[in-house]
C-alpha positions in Angstrom: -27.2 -10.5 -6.6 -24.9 -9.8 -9.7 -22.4 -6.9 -10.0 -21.5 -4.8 -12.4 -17.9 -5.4 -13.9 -15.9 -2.3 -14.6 -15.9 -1.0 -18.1 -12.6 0.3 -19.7 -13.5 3.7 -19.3 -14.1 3.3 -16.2 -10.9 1.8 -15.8 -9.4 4.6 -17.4 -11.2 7.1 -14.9 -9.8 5.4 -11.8 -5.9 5.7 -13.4 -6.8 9.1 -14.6 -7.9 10.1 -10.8 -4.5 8.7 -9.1 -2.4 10.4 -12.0 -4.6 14.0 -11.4 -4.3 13.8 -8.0 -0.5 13.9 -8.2 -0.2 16.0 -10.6 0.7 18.8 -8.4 2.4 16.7 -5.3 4.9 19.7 -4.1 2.2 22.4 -4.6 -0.2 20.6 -2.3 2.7 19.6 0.1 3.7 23.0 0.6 0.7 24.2 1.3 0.6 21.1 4.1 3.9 22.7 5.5 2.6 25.9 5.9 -0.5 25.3 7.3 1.0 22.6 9.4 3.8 24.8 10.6 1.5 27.9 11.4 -0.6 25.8 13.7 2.2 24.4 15.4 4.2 27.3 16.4 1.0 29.2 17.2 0.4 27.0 19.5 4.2 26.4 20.9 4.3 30.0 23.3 2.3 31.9 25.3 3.4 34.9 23.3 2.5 33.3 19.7 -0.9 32.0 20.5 -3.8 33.7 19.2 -5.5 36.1 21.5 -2.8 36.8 23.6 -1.9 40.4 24.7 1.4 39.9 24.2 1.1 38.1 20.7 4.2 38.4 18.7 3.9 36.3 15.2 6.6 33.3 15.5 8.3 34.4 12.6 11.7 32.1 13.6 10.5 29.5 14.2 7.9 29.6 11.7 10.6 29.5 9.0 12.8 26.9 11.0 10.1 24.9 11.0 9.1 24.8 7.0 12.7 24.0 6.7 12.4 21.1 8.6 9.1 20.1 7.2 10.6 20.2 3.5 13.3 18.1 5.0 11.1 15.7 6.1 9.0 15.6 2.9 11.9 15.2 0.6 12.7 12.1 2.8 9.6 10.8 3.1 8.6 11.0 -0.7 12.0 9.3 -1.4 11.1 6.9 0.8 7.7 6.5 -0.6 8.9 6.2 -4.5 11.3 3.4 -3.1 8.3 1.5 -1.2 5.9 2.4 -4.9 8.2 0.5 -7.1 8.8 -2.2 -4.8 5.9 -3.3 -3.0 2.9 -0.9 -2.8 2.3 -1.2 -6.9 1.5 -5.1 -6.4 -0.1 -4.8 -3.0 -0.9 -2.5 -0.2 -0.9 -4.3 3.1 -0.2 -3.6 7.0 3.0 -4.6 8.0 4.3 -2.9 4.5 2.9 0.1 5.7 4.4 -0.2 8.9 8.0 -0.7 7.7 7.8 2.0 5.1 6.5 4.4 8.3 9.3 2.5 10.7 11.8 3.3 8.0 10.6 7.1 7.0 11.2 8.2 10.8 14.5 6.0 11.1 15.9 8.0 8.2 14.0 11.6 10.2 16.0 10.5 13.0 19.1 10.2 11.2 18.9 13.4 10.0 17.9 15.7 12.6 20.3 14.7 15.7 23.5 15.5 13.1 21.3 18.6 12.2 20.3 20.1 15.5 24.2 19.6 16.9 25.4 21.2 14.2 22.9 24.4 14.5 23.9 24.7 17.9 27.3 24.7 17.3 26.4 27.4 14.4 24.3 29.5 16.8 26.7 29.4 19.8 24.3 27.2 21.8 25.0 24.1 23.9 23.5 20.6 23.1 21.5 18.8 26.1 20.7 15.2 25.7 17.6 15.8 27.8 16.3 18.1 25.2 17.7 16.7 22.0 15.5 13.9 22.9 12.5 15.2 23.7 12.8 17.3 20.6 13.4 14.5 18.5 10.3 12.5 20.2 8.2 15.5 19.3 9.7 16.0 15.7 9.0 12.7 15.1 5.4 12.6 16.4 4.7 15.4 14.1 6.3 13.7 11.2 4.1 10.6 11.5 1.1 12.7 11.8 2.2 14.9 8.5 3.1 11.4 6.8 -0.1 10.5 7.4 -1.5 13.6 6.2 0.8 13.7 2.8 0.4 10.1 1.6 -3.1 8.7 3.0 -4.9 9.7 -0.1 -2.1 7.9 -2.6 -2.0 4.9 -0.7 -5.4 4.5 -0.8 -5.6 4.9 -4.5 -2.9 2.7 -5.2 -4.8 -0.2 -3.1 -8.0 0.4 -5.3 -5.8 0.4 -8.2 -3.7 -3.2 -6.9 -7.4 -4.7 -6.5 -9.6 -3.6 -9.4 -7.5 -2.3 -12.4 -4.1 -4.3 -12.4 -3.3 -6.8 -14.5 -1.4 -9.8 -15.9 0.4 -10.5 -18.8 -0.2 -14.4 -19.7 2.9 -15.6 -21.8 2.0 -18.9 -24.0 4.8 -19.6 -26.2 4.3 -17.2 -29.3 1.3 -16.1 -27.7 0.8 -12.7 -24.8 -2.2 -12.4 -23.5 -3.1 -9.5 -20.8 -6.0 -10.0 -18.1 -7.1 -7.9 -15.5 -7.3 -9.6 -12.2 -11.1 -9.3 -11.6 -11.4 -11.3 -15.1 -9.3 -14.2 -13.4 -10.7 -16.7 -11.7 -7.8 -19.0 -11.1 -4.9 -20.8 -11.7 -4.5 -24.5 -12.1 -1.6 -27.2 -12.8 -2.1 -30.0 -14.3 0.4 -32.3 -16.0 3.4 -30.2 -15.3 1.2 -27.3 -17.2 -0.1 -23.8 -15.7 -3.7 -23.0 -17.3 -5.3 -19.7 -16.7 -9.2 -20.0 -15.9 -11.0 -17.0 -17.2 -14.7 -15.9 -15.4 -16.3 -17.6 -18.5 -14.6 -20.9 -18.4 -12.3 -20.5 -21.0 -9.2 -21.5 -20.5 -5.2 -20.0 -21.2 -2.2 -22.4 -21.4 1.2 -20.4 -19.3 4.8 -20.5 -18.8 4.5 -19.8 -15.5 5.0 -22.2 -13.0 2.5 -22.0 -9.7 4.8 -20.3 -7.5 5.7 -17.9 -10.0 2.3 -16.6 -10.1 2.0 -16.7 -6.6 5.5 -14.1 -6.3 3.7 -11.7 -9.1 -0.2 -11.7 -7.8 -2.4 -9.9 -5.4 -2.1 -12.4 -2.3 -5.3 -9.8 -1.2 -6.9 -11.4 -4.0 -5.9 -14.7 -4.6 -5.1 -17.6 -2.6 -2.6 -20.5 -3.1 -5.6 -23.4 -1.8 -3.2 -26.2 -2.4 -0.3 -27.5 -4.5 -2.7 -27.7 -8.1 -4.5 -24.1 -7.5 -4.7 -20.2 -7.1 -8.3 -19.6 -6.7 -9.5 -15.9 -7.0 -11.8 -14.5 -3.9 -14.6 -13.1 -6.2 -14.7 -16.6 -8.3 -15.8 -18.2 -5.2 -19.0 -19.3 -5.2 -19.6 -21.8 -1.9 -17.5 -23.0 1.0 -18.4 -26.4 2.6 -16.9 -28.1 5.5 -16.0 -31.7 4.9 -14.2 -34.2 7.1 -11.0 -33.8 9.0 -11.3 -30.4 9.2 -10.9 -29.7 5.8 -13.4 -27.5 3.5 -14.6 -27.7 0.4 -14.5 -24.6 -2.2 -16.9 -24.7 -5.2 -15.9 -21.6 -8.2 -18.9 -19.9 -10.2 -17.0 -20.3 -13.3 -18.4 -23.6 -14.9 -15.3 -26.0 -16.3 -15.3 -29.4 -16.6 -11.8 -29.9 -14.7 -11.3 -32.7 -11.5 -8.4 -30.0 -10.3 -11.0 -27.2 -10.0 -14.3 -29.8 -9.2 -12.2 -30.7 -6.2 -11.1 -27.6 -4.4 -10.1 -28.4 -1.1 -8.0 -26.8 1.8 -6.0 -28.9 4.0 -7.1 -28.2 7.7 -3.7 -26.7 7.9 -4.5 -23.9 5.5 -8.0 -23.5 6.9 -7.4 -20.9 9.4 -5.3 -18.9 6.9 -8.0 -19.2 4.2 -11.1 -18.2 6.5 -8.6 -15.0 7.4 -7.9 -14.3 3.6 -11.8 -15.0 2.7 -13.2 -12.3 5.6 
């Protein structure tokens, strides 16, 4: 069954979508904060929640709370830009997303135990350990579920964008030549030279070397099979097992080339592959 490649509008539509949807980011986190911090300190006391006889509105630590929510966003979306320009604008993957979380509720932590001593010092109260921690296990709890909330929606635009509209800019002496990924279908070496394989089976001559590409590509996307070639998932057209453990890989696009006629991954790699390929 064939599919139907992306048009440049369309292209345009999905760029226009993740630059709309931030186009008010502190508006819609504010609005987060509130809501986030009405629920959570109507919930807190007996006296604040709703229905009680004795309800008083939590206006204390109502506001303490937004102030530590802002506190928390301006970290985490500091955090965020950082992890943006550095890894999640070539690839969103799991343990990236892990350390940027691991690292947003390090720098949380960092902030509120100075923070909480010092209001207590301010307010003529006396810091326990016992509850210091437990408040910083719940303000962290919180934190990774408002994380969640704030940047869900970004991160998963970002990983649409890192499969289906990024591209590469193919430098061939005098010659630049941009390609979107999807219109890629690998990289071989041959001779000592890098050749770009388009879907059609033309061909691009490169300055790269093969392990340059491999830094600057989607490793969701493409796969180093073996020392000659990057093949591209979507350019694959059969997998065949052959002897030793090794397997065979076939690509759609239709080049006269040994290198790409005889795509094969070492029973070393074959694991890793079948991982990459599911």
């Amino acid at each position: 069954m064939g599919t139907t490649k992306p048009t440049k509008n369309t292209k345009k539509t999905v760029r226009d979508s993740y630059i709309s949807s931030s186009a008010w980011p502190w508006f819609q986190k504010i609005i987060v904060f509130t809501i986030f911090s009405l629920v959570i300190n109507h919930l807190a006391s007996r006296e604040s929640f709703p229905g009680s006889a004795s309800y008083r509105f939590p206006i204390e630590g109502f506001l303490s709370s937004i102030l530590l929510c802002i506190l928390i966003g301006i970290i985490a979306e500091l955090n965020f830009k950082f992890y943006k320009k550095k890894y999640f604008s070539k690839k969103i993957e799991k343990i990236t997303l892990v350390r940027f979380m691991a690292s947003t509720l390090g720098y949380i932590t960092m902030m509120y135990i100075p923070l909480n001593i010092i209001l207590n010092i301010v307010t003529g109260g006396q810091t326990t350990f016992y509850y210091l921690v437990i408040g910083l296990l719940i303000t962290l709890l919180l934190s990774f579920t408002l994380i969640g909330i704030l940047y869900a929606k970004d991160l998963y635009n970002l990983y649409k964008l890192s499969l289906k509209d990024a591209e590469i800019t193919i430098e061939s002496g005098s010659k630049i030549t941009k390609l979107t990924y999807e219109n890629i279908a690998c990289f071989y070496s041959e001779n000592k030279i890098v050749y770009t394989v388009r879907n059609d089976g033309t061909t691009i001559t490169t300055d790269f070397t093969l392990n340059e590409l491999e830094e600057k590509i989607n490793d969701q996307l493409f796969f180093r099979a073996n020392r000659q070639i990057i093949i591209h998932k979507e350019a694959i057209d059969q997998i065949e097992k052959i002897e030793n453990g090794k397997l065979h890989i076939r690509l759609k696009a239709a080049i006269e080339n040994d290198v790409i006629a005889a795509i094969n991954v070492s029973r070393y790699k074959r694991k890793e592959f079948i991982d990459w390929f599911e």
